[in-house]
C-alpha positions in Angstrom: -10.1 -164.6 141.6 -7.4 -166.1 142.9 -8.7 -167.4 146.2 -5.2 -168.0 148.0 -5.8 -164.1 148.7 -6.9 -162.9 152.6 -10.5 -164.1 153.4 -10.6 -160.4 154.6 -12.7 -159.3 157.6 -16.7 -158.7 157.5 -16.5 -156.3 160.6 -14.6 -154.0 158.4 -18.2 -153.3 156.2 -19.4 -152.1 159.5 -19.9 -148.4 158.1 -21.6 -149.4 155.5 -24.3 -150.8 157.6 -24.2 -147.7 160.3 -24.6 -145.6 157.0 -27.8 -147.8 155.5 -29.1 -147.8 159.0 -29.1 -144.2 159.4 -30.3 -142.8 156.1 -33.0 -145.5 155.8 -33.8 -145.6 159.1 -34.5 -142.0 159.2 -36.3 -142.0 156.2 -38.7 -144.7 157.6 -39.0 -142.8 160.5 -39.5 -139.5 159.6 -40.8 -140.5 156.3 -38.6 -138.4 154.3 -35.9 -140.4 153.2 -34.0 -136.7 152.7 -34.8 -135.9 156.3 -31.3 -137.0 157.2 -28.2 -135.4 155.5 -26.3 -137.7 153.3 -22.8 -135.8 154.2 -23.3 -136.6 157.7 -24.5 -140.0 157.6 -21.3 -140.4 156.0 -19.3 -138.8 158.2 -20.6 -140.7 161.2 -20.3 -144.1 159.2 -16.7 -143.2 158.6 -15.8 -142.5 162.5 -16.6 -146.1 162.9 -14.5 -147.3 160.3 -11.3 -145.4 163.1 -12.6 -147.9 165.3 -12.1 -151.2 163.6 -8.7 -153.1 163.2 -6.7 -152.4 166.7 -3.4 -153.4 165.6 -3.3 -150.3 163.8 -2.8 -147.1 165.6 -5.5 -143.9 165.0 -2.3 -142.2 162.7 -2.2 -144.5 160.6 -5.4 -144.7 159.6 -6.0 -140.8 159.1 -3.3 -141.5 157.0 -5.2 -144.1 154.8 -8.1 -142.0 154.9 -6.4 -138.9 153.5 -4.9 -141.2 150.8 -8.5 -142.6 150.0 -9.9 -139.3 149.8 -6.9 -137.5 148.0 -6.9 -140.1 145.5 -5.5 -138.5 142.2 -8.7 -139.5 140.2 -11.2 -138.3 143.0 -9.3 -135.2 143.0 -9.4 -135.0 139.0 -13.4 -136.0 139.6 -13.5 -133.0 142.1 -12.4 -130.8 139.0 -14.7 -131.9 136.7 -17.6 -131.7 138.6 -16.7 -128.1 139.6 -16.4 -127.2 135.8 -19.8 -129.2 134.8 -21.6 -126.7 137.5 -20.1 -123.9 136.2 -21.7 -124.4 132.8 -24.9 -125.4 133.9 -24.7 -122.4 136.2 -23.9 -120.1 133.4 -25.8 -121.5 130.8 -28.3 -121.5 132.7 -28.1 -117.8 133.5 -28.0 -116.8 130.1 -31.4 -118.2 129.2 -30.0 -121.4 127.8 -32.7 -123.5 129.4 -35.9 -121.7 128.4 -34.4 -121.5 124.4 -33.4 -125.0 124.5 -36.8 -126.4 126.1 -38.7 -123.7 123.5 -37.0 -125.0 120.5 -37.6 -128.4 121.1 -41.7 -127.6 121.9 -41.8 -125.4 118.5 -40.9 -127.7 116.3 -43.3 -130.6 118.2 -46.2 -132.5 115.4 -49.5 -132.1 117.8 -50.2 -135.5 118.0 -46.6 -136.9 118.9 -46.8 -134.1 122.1 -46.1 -136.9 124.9 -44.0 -139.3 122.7 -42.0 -135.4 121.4 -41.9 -134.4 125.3 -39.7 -137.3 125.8 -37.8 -136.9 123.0 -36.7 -133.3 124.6 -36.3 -134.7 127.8 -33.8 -137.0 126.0 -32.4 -134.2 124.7 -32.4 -131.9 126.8 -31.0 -133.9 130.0 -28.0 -134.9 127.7 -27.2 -131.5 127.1 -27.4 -130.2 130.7 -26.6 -133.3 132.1 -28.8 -133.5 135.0 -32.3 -135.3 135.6 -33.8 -133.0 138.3 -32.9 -130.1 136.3 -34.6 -131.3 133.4 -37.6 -132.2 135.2 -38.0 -129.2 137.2 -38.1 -127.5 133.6 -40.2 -129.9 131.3 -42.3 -130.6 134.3 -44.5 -127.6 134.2 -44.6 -127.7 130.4 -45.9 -131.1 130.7 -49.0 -130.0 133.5 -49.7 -127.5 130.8 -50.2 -130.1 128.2 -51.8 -132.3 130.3 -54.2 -129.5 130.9 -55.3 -128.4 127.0 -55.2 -132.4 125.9 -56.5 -134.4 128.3 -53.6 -136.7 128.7 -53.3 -138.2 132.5 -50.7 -135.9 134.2 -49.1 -139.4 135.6 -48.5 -140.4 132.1 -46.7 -137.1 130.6 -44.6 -137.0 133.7 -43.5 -140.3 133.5 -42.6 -139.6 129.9 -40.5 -136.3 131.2 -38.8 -138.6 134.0 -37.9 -140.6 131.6 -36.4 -138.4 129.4 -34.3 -137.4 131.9 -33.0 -140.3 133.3 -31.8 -140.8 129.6 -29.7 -138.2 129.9 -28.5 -138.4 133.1 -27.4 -141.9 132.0 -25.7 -140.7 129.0 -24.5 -137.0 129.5 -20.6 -136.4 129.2 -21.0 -133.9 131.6 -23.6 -135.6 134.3 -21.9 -136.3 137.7 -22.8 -139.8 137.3 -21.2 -140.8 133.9 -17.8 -138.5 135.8 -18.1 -140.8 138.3 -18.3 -144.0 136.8 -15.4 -143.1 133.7 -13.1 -141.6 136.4 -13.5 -145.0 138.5 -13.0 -147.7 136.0 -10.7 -145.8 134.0 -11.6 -145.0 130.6 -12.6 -142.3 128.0 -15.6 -141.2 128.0 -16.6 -141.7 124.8 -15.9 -144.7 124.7 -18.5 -145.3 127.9 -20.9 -143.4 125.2 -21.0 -145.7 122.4 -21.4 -149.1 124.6 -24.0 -147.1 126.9 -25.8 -146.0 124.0 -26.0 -148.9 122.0 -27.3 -151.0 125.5 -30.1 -148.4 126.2 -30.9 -147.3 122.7 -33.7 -149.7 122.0 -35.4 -148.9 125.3 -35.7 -145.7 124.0 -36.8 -146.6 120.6 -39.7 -148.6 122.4 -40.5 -145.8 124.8 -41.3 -143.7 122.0 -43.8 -146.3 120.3 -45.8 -146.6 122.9 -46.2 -143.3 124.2 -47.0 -142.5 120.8 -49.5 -145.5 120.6 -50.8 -144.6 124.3 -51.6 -141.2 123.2 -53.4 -140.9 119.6 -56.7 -140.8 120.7 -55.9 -137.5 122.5 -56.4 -134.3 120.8 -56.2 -130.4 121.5 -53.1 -128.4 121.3 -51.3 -126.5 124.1 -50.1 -122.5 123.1 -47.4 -122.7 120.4 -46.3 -118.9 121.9 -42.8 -120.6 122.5 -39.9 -118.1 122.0 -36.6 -118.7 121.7 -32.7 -117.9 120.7 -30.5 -119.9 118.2 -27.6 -118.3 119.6 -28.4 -119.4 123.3 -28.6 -123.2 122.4 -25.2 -123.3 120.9 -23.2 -123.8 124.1 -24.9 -127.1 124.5 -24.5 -127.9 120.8 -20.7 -126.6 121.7 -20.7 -129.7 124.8 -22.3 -132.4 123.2 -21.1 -132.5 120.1 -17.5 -132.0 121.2 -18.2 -134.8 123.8 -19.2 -137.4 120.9 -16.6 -136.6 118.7 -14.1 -137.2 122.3 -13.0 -133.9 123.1 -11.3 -133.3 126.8 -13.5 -133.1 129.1 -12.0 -130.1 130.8 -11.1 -128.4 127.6 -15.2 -129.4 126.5 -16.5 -127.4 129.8 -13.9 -124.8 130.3 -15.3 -123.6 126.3 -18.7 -123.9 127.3 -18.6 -121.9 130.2 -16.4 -119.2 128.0 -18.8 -119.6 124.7 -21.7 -119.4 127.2 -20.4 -116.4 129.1 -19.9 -114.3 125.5 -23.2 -115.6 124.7 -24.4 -113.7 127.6 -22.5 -110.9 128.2 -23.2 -109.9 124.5 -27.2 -110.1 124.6 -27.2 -108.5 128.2 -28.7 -111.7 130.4 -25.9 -110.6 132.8 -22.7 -108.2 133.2 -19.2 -109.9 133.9 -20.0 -110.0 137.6 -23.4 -111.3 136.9 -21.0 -113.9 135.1 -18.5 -114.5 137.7 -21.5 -115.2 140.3 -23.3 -117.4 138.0 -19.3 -119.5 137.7 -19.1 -119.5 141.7 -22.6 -120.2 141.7 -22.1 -123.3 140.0 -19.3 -124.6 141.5 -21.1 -124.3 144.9 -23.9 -126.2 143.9 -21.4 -128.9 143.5 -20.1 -128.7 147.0 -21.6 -131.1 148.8 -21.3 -133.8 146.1 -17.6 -133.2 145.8 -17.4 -133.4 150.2 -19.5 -136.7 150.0 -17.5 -137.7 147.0 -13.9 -137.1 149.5 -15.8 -138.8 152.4 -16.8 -142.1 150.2 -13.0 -142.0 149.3 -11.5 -141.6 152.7 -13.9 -144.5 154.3 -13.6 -146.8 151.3 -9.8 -146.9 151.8 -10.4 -147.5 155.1 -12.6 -150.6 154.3 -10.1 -152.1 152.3 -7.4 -150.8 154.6 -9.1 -153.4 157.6 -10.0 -155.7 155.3 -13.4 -155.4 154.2 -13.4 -155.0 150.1 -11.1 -158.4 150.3 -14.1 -160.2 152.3 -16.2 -158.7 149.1 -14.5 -160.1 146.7 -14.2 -163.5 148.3 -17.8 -163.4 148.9 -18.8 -162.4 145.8 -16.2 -163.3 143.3 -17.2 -167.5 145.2 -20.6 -167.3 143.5 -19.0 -165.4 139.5 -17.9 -168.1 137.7 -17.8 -165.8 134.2 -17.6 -162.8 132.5 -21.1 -162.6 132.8 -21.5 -163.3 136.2 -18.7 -160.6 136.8 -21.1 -158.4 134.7 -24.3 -159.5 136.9 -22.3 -158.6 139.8 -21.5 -155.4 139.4 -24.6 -154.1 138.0 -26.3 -155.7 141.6 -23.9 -154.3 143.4 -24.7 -150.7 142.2 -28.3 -151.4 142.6 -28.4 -152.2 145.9 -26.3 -149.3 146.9 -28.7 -146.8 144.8 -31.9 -148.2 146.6 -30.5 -147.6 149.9 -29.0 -144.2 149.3 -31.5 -142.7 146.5 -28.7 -141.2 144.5 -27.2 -143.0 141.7 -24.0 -140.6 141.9 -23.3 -141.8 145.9 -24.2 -145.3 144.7 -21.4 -145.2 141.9 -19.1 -143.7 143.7 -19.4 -146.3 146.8 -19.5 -149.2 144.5 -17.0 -148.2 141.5 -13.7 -149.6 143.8 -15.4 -152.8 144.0 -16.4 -153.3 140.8 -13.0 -152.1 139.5 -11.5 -155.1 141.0 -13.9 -157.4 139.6 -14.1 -155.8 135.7 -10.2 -156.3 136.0 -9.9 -160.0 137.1 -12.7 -161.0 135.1 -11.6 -158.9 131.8 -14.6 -156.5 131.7 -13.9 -153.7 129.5 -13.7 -150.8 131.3 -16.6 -149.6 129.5 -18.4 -151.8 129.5 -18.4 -152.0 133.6 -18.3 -147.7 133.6 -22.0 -148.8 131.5 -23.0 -151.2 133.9 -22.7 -149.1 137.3 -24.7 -145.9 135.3 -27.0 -147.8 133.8 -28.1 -150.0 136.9 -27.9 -146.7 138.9 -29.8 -144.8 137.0 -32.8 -147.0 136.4 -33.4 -147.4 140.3 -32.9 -144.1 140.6 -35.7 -143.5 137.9 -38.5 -145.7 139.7 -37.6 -145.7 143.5 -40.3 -143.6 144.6 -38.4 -141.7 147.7 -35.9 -140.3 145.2 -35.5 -137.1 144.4 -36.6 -137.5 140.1 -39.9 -138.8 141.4 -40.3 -136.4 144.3 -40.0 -133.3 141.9 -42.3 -134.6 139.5 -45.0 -135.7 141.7 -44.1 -132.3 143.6 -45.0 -130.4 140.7 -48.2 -131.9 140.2 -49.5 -132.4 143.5 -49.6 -136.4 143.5 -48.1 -139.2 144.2 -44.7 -140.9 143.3 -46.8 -144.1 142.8 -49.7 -142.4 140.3 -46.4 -142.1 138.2 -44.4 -145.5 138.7 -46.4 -147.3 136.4 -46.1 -145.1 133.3 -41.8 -144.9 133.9 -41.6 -147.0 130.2 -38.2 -145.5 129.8 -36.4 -146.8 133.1 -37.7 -150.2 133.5 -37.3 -150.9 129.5 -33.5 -149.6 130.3 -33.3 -152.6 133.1 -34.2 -155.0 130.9 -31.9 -153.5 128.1 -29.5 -154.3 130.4 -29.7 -157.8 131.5 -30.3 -158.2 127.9 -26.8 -156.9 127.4 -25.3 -158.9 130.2 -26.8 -162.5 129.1 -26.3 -161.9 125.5 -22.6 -159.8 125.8 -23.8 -156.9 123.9 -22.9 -154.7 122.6 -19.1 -156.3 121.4 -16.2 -154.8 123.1 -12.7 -155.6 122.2 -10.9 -152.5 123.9 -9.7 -154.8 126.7 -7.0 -152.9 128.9 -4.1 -155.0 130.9 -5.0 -154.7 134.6 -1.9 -152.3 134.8 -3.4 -150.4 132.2 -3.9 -146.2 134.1 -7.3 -144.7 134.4 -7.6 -142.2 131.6 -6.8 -138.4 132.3 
C-alpha cells in the first residue's frame, strides 16, 4: 500500500460503531439479538455519517450517498436478488421443495441416515440457495428421524445446519455468493471452483464422521416419501447451468419460466397463482435489497470523510503479503458477521474494503469473493443468536448450544480456510489488472 496516501480520519467509522452498538446492544438487552431491525439500525448509523466532515455542506453528501447507493453493481446486485426470489418463490409454489427433499430421503441406505441428511442438506441448500430455507425443511425430517432411531436430535440438526451452510456458501443463486461476486468483480463460476476446492475436504470429513458417530444406531424412519421427477428439474435447470457458467440472469429468468410451466401444467397454481408466487418472491427480497442500498450509500460516505483510507492504513501497516492480505480480509468479514448475524450484511459492509486490499495485494478476485463467503458463512453457522441456529433449535425445542458442538461442517470449513490462506490453495492464476471491470 503505498503509504504516501491520506492517513484518513477514524471519526469517519463512527456509524459503524453507532450501528454495532445498537444491534448488539439491543440484543444484549432484550436478549434477542433480532429484537432490533437491521434496516433501521442502518438508517440511524447513516444519519451520523451527514454529521461528520464540516467542510462539506449536507448536498453534497446526499449526493455521495445517492452515488454509494446507486452504484451500478449494487443496482445490478438489486436485480439479481429480485430474480433469485422469484425462483425460490415459484419453485417453491410448485412443490419443488417437498420433491426435491423426498427424492433425496428415498434413495437414503438406512444406516448412512444422518451422514445422507447432510448430504441433502448439501444438496438441497445449493439448489435453493438459502440456509434457513433448507433448514426449516430438513429440520422436521430430521426430529422424525431422530424420533424412530434414537440419534440425539442435537446431532442430526447439526448435520442439517451444516448442510445448509454448504450451500449457502456455494449456491450461484444465494444472496451471499451475489454479494461477494458482484463486489470483487468476477464470474461466478469461477468463485465456484476456488470455493469448492477450499471447502471440499470439510465436507468429505463431515461425512466420515457422522457416518462413524452414527453406526451403532439402528431403526428406520417411514420410507412413504413421494415425489415428482418433473418438479426437481428447475433446480437441475439452475445448477447445472450455473456450473457450466451460464448468465446469471439468463440462469434465473429460465428457472422461474421452466418452473412456472412446471406448475401451471400439473395444476400447483393458475397464472395468477404464478404471478403472486413471482411478486411474492421479489418481496421477500425487499428488505435485503433496502439494507443492501443503505450499506452502499453510508459506505461512500465513510470513504467520502475519510474513514476506508484510515482502514487501509491501519490494516494494510500490519499485511506484509499476499497472505496477510488474505488473513485480512477473511477477519474483516468475520468480525462484521459476528456483530451483525448475517453473513449477506457482513459481505456487503466489508466487500469495498477488501476490494482495495485483494487489488493492491494481487488477490484473485476469486479468490477474495471465496474468502469473504467462506469466513461469513462459517460464523454465521456457529454464532448461536443467528438466525440458522435459532430455526433449528426452534424446531426442536432446545437450545442453540445443545447444537454448537455437533456443527462438524462449519468449523471444519474454518479450518479449510486458514488452511487455504497459509498454504495458497487452491492455485489461481486468473489475476485481473486493478483497472480490470467487475464482471456483468
Amino acid at each position: 500500500m503505498n503509504n504516501s496516501k491520506t492517513k484518513g480520519n477514524a471519526l469517519a467509522l463512527l456509524p459503524l460503531g453507532v450501528f454495532l452498538l445498537l444491534f448488539i446492544g439491543s440484543g444484549i438487552i432484550s436478549r434477542d439479538f433480532y429484537k432490533m431491525p437491521v434496516l433501521v439500525a442502518f438508517i440511524i448509523s447513516t444519519s451520523t455519517a451527514f454529521l461528520i466532515n464540516k467542510r462539506a455542506d449536507f448536498s453534497t453528501k446526499l449526493e455521495v450517498f445517492c452515488k454509494g447507493g446507486g452504484n451500478k453493481d449494487i443496482i445490478l446486485m438489486l436485480m439479481i436478488f429480485l430474480f433469485a426470489g422469484s425462483f425460490s418463490s415459484v419453485a417453491k409454489s410448485m412443490g419443488g421443495v417437498d420433491s426435491i427433499v423426498n427424492l433425496g430421503l428415498s434413495i437414503l441406505p438406512a444406516n448412512l441416515l444422518v451422514s445422507g441428511l447432510f448430504i441433502i442438506g448439501c444438496f438441497i441448500s445449493i439448489s435453493m440457495g438459502t440456509s434457513v430455507g433448507t433448514i426449516a425443511a430438513l429440520g422436521p425430517i430430521g426430529l422424525a428421524i431422530a424420533s424412530k432411531t434414537g440419534i440425539p436430535t442435537a446431532l442430526i440438526l447439526g448435520a442439517v445446519v451444516g448442510g445448509a451452510m454448504f450451500g449457502d456458501n456455494l449456491s450461484m443463486i444465494s444472496d451471499t455468493t451475489i454479494a461477494a461476486t458482484r463486489t470483487q468483480g468476477c464470474e461466478m463460476k469461477d468463485k465456484f471452483r476456488a470455493n469448492f476446492l477450499i471447502v471440499l475436504p470439510a465436507a468429505i470429513i463431515t461425512v466420515i464422521i457422522l457416518t462413524l458417530l452414527t453406526i451403532g444406531y439402528k431403526g428406520t424412519p417411514s420410507s412413504n416419501y413421494s415425489y415428482e421427477l418433473i418438479k426437481v428439474l428447475p433446480y437441475m435447470f439452475v445448477l447445472i447451468g450455473a456450473i457450466l457458467g451460464a448468465n446469471v440472469f439468463f440462469l434465473l429468468g429460465g428457472g422461474v419460466i421452466l418452473a412456472g410451466i412446471i406448475g401451471l401444467i400439473s395444476g400447483a397454481f393458475d397464472m395468477f397463482g404464478l404471478i403472486a408466487a413471482i411478486s411474492s418472491g421479489m418481496v421477500s427480497m425487499q428488505e435485503l435489497c433496502l439494507i443492501s442500498i443503505v450499506v452502499g450509500g453510508m459506505v461512500e460516505l465513510i470513504k467520502f470523510n475519510g474513514g476506508i483510507d484510515f482502514l487501509l492504513n491501519f490494516i494494510t501497516k500490519r499485511i506484509k503479503s499476499k497472505r496477510g492480505a488474505e488473513l485480512g480480509i477473511a477477519a474483516l468479514v468475520s468480525v462484521m458477521d459476528l456483530c451483525t448475524a448475517n453473513n449477506t450484511i457482513a459481505i456487503v459492509m466489508a466487500a469495498p474494503l477488501a476490494k482495495d486490499i485483494s487489488e493492491e495485494y494481487e488477490v484473485d478476485p476469486a479468490k477474495s469473493a471465496s474468502l469473504l463467503d467462506i469466513f461469513s458463512s462459517v460464523w454465521q453457522g456457529i454464532i448461536p443468536y443467528g438466525a440458522q441456529l435459532l430455526t433449528a433449535a426452534g424446531l426442536a425445542g432446545i437450545s442453540p448450544f445443545e447444537i454448537i458442538k455437533y456443527l462438524h461442517y462449519p468449523i471444519l470449513m474454518l479450518i479449510c480456510g486458514c488452511v487455504s490462506i497459509a498454504f495458497g490453495i487452491p492455485k489461481i492464476k486468473s489475476i485481473k489488472s486493478k483497472s480490470a471491470k467487475p464482471a456483468a
